[in-house]
N, C-alpha and C positions, 0 to 999 in steps of 0.2 A: 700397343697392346692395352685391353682394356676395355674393352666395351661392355654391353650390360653382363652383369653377374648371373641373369636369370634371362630365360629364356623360353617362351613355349612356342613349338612348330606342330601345324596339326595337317596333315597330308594324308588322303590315304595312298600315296606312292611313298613306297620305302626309300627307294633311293635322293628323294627329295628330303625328308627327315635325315637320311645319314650324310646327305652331302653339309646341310645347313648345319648341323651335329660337328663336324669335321672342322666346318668354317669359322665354329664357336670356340672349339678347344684351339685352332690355328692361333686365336686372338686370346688365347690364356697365358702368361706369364709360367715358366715351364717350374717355379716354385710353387704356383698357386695348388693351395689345399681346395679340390674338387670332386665328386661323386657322380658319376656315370649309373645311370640306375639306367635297365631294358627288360623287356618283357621275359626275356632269356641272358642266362650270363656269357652264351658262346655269340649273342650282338654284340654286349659290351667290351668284351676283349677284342674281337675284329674292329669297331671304331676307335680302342685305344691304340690297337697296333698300328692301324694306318695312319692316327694322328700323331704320333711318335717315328714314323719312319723320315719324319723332315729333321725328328730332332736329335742331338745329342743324349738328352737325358730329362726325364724328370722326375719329379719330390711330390710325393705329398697327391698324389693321382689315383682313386682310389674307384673303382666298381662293383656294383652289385646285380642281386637279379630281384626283380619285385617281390615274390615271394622270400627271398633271403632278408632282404631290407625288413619287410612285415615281419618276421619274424624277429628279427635285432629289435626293433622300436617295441612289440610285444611283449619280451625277454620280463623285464624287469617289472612291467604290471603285472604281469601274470603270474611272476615267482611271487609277488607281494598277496598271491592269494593260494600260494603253495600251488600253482598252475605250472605247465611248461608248455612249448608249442610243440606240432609234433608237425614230423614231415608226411610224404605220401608212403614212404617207405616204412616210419614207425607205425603206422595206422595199418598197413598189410601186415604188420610185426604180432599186433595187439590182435588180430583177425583169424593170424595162423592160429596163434595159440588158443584162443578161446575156442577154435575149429577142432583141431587137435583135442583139448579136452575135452568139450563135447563128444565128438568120436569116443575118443576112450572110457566114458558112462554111455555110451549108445544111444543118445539124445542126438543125432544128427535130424531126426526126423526125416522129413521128404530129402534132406542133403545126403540123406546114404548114399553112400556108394555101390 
């Protein structure tokens, strides 16, 4: 166990990316502190699950989703300028309601209903 710590695979076949993925975590030390990042976090739980079904147990095995990741590494510059990140669902959030009040002063314009 042990091979390189880093790794990049660039395929456009998926199954060649998850197989090599699989192959990487096989050779991880089932203490090793590691970060599974995918474009989606329903990828990265399907490749931890199948790389865990050989094993007993592991520590310290951790995944995320790109956008989630962006967001954590963001967090703390952005509070440093009184910022926050917002999702797709807080920005539909900020939309209703500017929607909603508008409507209610009858500024929809062309949005009427």
């Amino acid at each position: 166990m042990g091979g390189p710590s880093k790794r990049l695979i660039e395929s456009t076949r998926g199954a060649l990316r998850f197989d090599a993925a699989l192959a990487w975590l096989a050779d991880r030390p089932p203490e090793a502190r590691l970060l599974v990042v995918a474009s989606r976090l329903d990828g990265a739980n399907q490749l931890l699950r199948e790389a865990m079904a050989a094993r007993p147990a592991t520590f310290g095995w951790y995944r995320e989703s790109l956008a989630s990741l962006a967001g954590r590494l963001a967090a703390l510059p952005l509070a440093t300028k009184k910022l926050a990140p917002v999702s797709a669902t807080s920005l539909e959030a900020v939309c209703t309601r500017v929607g909603a009040r508008l409507e209610e002063k009858g500024e929809l314009g062309r949005f009427v209903k």
